[in-house]
N, C-alpha and C positions, 0 to 999 in steps of 0.2 A: 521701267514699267510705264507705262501711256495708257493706265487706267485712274483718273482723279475725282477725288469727293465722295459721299458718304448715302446721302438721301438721294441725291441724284448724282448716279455714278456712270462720267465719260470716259468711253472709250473711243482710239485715235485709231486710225489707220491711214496708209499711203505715205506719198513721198513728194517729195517740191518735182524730183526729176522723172518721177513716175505718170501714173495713166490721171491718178489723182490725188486727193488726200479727203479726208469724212472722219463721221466719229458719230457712235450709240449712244444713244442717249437712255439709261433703263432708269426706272424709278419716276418718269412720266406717267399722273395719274390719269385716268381716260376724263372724257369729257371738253378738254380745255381745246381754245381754238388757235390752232396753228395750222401755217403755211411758208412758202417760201418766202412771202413777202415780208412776214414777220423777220425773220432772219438777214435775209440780203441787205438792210440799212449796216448791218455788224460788218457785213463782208466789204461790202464798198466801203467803208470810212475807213478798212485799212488796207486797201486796194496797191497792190506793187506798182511801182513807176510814178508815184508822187513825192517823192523827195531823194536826194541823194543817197540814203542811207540806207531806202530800200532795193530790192531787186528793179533795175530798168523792163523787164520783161513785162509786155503787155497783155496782162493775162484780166478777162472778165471777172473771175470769179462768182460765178453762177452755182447759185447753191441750188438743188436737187433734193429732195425727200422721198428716199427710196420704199421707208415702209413705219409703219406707228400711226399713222395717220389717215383717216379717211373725208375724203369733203372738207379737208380743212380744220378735222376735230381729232384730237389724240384720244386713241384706242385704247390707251392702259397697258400696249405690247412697249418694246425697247422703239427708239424712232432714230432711223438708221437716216444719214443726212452723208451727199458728198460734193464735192466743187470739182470738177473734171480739169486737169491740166490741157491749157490749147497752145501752151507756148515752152514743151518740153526740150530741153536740150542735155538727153542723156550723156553726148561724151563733153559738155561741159566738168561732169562730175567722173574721167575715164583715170585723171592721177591720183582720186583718193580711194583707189582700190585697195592700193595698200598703204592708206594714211589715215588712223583715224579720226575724224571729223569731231572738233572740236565745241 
């Protein structure tokens, strides 16, 4: 399941090898000020291709805020959020078709 937490309850979607990867956020009260900018300090601090241990792929990770929010302010709707993959390489991933990933 890729649905986590209680009062504010995230849901995941996408793929490292796909178009992207996001996640809903419901139980966001309206009023509060949010934007990308809020967010993107999270994304870059664990940004792939800064150390050996993560993926080398040079990917921005540009986070996006599809919908929950307007001008900057949460709605009180779920706040739908995704990072678009620019650096996919589907048949990286073309032997574990039938290997499940561990």
């Amino acid at each position: 399941m890729s649905v986590y937490g209680s009062i504010f309850r995230v849901s995941t979607f996408g793929e490292s090898h796909g178009i992207g990867v996001g996640c809903i956020v419901d139980g966001v009260p309206p009023g509060l000020k949010l934007t990308e900018e809020d967010v993107q300090p999270q994304l870059t601090r664990r940004r792939p291709g800064q150390s050996s241990l993560t993926t080398q792929r040079q990917e921005g990770d540009v986070v996006s805020i599809l919908s929950g929010t307007e001008n900057g302010v949460t709605l009180g709707t779920p706040v739908a959020m995704i990072v678009r993959n620019q650096d996919q390489r589907k048949f990286d991933y073309a032997n574990t078709s039938s290997i499940p990933r561990q």
